[in-house]
N, C-alpha and C positions, 0 to 999 in steps of 0.2 A: 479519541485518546491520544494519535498521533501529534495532532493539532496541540492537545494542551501541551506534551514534552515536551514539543519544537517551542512553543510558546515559552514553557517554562525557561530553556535551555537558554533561548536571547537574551530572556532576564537576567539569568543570575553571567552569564559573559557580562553584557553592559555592565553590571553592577562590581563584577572583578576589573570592568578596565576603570571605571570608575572609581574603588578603593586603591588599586593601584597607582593609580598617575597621582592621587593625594594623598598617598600611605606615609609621606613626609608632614602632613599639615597637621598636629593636635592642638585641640584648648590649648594644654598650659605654652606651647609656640607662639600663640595666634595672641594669648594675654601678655606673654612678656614680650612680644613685641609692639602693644597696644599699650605697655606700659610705659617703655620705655620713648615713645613716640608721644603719648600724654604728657609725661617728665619732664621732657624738651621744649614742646611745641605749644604744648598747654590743649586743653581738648577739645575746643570749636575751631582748630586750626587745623586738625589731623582729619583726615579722609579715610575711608575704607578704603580705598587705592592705595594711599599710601602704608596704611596697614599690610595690605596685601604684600606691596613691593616689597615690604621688610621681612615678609616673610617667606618671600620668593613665588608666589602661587597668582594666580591672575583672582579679582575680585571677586566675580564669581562666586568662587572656591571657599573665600570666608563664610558664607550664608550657609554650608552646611553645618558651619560648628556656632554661628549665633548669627541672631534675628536682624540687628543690626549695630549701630554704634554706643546706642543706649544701655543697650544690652550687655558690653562687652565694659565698659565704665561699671555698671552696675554691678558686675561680673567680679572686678578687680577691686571695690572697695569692702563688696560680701566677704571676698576672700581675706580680704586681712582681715577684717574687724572677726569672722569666723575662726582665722589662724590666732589674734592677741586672746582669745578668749577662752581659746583652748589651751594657747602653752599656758598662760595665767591660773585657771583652773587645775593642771598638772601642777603646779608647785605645791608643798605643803604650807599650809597657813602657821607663822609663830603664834603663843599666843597672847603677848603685850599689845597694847596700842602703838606703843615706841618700837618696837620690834616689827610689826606689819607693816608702820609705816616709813621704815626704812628700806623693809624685805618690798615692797610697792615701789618704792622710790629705783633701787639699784634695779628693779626688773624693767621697770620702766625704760629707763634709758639704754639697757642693753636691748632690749625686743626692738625699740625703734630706729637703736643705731643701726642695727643690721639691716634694715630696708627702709635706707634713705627714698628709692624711689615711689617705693608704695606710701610711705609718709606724706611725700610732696602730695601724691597724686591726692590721696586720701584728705585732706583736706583743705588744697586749693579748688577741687573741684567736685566737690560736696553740694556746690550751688548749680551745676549742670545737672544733677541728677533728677527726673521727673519726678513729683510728689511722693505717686506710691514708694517710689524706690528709695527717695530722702524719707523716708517713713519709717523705713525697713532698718535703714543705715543709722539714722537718728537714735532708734530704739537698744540698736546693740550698742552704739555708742553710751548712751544713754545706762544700760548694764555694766558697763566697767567703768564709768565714772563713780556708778553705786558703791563699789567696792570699798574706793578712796574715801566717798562721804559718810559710808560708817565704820573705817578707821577713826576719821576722824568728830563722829560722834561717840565713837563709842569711847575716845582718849578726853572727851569735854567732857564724858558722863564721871569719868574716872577721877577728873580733877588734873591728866596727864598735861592736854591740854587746855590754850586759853584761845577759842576762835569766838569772835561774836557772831559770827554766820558760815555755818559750814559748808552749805552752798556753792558761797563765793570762794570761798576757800578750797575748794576742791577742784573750781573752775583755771583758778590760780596756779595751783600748783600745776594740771596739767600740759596747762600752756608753758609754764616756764621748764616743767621736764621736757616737753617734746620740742622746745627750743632751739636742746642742744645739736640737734640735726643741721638748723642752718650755721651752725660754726665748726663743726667738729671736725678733723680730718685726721685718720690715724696714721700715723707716724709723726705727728704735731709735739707743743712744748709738754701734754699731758698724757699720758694713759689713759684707756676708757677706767680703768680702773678707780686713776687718781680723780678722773673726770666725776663718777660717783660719788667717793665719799666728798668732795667739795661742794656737789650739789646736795646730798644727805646733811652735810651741816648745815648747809643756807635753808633747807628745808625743817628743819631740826629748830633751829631758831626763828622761823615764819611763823610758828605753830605754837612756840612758846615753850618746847618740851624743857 
């Protein structure tokens, strides 16, 4: 019985000096400085070292909070496309076709203005990601794109809109909303504000409303 205490007692000391000397390193540390280093450098250029460094901790140290660098990429594009899907979900649905797809459009660009670097990361480096994992990403991606293409089937069923293939249309518009990220910079000639409704009306007339 002696034996097992003492046993026990080594274990949990190491395991206190252990949480201790990393009681500074968490996930969301360890991501946003993996995020901010994928941003910059682009992500076959970054190191788990150099992760480390940025986060103050010897390399080591990262593998108790993920597997490896795959993982922490994966980690980071779950997270947004997890976070867009949820604030989106929170909002109330109006309920015109013109109206949703305005209320989609200004959500649009405020969700993604706010995290220019999850954007970048989020789909320059979409093609790094292992199958299973572009699978996973594809598919949520793939869910909020839904949303958009039956706005806009349900504004062609209506007669609101005039698209011949709503598909493409919905591929369209995304790309041109999430655009406005590589121009934007606030305190510029526009307001995020004014920045919306200019693109609500370019969008407003793409669609024929």
């Amino acid at each position: 019985m002696r034996v097992d205490l003492n046993a026990r007692s080594i274990h949990s000391a190491a395991m206190a000096r252990t949480q201790g000397s990393h009681s500074g390193i968490t996930g969301p540390r360890i991501r946003a400085a993996a995020l901010a280093l994928f941003a910059r450098h682009g992500y076959a250029a970054v190191s788990m070292r150099q992760i480390a460094a940025e986060v103050g901790v010897q390399a080591g140290a990262l593998y108790n909070y993920t597997t490896d660098k795959q993982a922490l990429l994966f980690s980071l594009l779950r997270g947004h496309m997890d976070e867009l899907l949820e604030a989106r979900a929170a909002v109330p649905v109006p309920k015109t076709p013109l109206a949703r797809l305005e209320d989609f459009t200004r959500f649009h660009i405020r969700f993604h203005l706010a995290r220019p670097e999850a954007v970048f990361v989020s789909y320059m480096e979409l093609r790094n990601l292992e199958p299973g994992n572009f699978a996973v990403i594809e598919d949520l991606r793939r869910r909020y794109e839904t949303e958009l293409e039956d706005i806009l089937k349900d504004g062609n069923a209506r007669g609101v809109f005039a698209l011949p293939d709503t598909k493409i249309a919905t591929l369209a518009l995304i790309a041109m909303l999430t655009g406005v990220n590589t121009w934007y910079r606030a305190g510029g000639r526009l307001s995020q504000a004014e920045v919306e409704t200019v693109y609500w009306e370019m969008v407003r007339k793409a669609v024929a409303a």
